[in-house]
N, C-alpha and C positions, 0 to 999 in steps of 0.2 A: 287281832288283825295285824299281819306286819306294816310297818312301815314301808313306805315308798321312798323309794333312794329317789336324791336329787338327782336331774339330768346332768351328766359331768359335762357334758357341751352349752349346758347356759352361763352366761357372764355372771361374774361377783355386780353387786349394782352396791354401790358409797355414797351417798351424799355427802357435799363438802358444808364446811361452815357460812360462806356464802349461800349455798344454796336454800340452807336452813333461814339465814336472813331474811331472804327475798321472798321464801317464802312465809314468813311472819308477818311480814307488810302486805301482804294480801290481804290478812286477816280470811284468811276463810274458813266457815264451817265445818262441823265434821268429815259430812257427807264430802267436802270439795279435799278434806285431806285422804281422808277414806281413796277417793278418785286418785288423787296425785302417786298415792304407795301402791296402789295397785297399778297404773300406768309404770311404773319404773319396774316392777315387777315383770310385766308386760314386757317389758324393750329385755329385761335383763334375760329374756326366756324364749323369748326370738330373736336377739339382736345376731346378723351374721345369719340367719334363716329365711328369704327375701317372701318365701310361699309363706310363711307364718304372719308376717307385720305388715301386711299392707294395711290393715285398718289403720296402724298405731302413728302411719306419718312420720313415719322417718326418715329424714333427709339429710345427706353428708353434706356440711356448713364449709367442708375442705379442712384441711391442717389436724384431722383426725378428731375433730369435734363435728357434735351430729344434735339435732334438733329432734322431739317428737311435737304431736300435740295432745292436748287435754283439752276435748271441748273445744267450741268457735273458736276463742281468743285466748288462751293460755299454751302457751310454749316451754317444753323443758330441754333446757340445752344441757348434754353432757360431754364428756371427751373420754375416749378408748385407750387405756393402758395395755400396750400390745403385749406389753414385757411379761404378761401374766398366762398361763395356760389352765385355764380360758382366759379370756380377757377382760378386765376389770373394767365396770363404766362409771365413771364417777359424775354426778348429775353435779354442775357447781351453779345455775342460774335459773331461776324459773319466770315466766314475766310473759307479757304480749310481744308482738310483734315488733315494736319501736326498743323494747327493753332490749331483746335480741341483737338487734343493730348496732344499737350503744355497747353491747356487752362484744361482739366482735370488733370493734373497732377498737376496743380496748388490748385486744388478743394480737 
């Protein structure tokens, strides 16, 4: 059976070393990491597709940093590297909604 080419119009998706942080202080199980890689997979394969991600929550934060959600109360903020063709998302924070706040205000 061949292989199925990647879509050349979905984003590279990066986590940063922050984002690995924050999300280690969660501490969450499998299933909830399972959840997280496959959400970033998610934005990386509709992101810039507006008919594809409406479930995924994604909302522009301004300054080319964009939020999803994972579930009620977990948040993944990334930022969009235009300079790339496609465009690279690099997810650098994950957290609730208050962590969010903190983490733009820092921006």
């Amino acid at each position: 059976m061949p292989k199925a080419k990647p879509d050349p119009t979905s984003c590279e998706v990066l986590s940063t070393s922050a984002f690995k942080r924050a999300a280690r202080k969660l501490k969450l199980q499998e299933e909830g990491i399972a959840d997280l890689i496959a959400r970033m997979k998610a934005v990386g394969e509709a992101f810039g597709k507006p008919n594809l991600h409406p479930g995924l929550g994604i909302r522009d934060l301004g300054g080319g940093i964009y939020e999803c959600r994972s579930g009620l109360d977990l948040r993944l903020v990334f930022v969009k590297d235009s300079g790339t063709k496609p465009p690279t998302l690099y997810f650098d924070m994950v957290g609730n909604h208050d962590a969010v706040k903190k983490y733009l205000k820092r921006k």
